[in-house]
N, C-alpha and C positions, 0 to 999 in steps of 0.2 A: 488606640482610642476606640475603634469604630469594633475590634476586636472585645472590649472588655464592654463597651452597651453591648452588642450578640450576646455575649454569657449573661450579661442578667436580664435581658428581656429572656434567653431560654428558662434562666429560675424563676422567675416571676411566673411560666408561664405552666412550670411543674406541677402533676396533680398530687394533689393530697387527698388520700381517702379516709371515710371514717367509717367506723364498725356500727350499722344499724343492726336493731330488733326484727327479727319476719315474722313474731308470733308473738306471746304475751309469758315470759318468764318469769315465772314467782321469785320471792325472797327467799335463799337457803337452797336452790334446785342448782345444782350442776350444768356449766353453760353447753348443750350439745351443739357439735358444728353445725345441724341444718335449721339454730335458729339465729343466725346471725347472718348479713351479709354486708358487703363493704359498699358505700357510695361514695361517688367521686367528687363530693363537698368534703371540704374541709371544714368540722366546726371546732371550735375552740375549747377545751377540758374533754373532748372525747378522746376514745381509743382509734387509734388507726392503725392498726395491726389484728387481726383473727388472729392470731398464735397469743396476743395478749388478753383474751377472753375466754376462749375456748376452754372448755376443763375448769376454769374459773365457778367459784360460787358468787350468784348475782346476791348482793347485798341486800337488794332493796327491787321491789317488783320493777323489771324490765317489758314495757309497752311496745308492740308494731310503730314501725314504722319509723321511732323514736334512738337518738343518738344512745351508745352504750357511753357513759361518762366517766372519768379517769373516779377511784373511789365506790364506785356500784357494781363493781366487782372485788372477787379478793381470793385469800387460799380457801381451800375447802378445811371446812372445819373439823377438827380432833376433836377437839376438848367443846361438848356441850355446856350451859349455865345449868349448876346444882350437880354437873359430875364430879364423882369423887376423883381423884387425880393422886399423881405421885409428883411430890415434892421432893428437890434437889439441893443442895449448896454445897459449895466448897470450897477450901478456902487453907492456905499453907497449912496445908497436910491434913486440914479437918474434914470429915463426910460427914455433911448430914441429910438420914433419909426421912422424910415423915409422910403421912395424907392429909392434904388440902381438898379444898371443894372449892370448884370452880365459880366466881361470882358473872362471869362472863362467859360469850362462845368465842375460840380462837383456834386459827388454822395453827399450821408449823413454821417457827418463826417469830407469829406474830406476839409482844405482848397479852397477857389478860391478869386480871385482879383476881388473885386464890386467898382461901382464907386456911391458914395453916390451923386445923383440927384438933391439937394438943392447946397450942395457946390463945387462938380464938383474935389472932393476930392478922390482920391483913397485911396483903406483900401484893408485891409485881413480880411477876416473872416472864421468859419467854418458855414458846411451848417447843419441845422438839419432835424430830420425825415421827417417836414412837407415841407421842401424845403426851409425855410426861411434862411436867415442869421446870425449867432451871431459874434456881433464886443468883442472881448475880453474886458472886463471889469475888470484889475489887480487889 
């Protein structure tokens, strides 16, 4: 008994840290490590890991002093909005290649809305490593 209160008054009593701002990061800049640093508050929807910021592109202007928040960061982007793109699908045994234009910006991985250029057709697709497009092929 007096065993299992000790273990949770020790977690209760665990620091959690969270990823703050030391400078003022724009929207679209690549996060460098000396402008973050960790404080020993825990806040709620922030990052609490520097491995999970760093090299990250800030979403949205990141202020001094200010929590880095889960979502305000993301991958760095490939594929610009209005870039032209290479479009993907496949599908039992079918290839198809064509050029889309990008209507959004998206890292690798993530989602963006292309408008496939021959039929003037909007899709989803994800973006991969090399920046192209994959059309889901179920």
């Amino acid at each position: 008994m007096r065993l299992a209160l000790l273990l949770c008054l020790a977690a209760s009593s665990a620091t959690a840290e969270t990823v703050i701002a030391t400078r003022t990061i724009r929207a679209q800049e690549i996060v460098p490590p000396d402008a973050v640093r960790l404080d020993a508050a825990e806040i709620r929807g922030a990052h609490g890991a520097l491995e999970d910021v760093v090299g990250q592109e800030a979403r949205v202007a990141l202020y001094p002093g200010r929590p880095v928040m889960r979502g305000a960061v993301g991958t760095p982007a490939l594929v610009e909005r209005n870039q032209i793109v290479e479009l993907s699908f496949a599908r039992n045994g079918l290839s198809i290649v064509t050029e889309g234009r990008a209507l959004d910006r998206a890292g690798a991985g993530e989602r963006v809305r292309v408008m496939n250029l021959s039929s003037r057709t909007t899709l989803f697709g994800t973006v991969t490593d090399d920046g192209a497009v994959r059309i889901a092929g179920d």
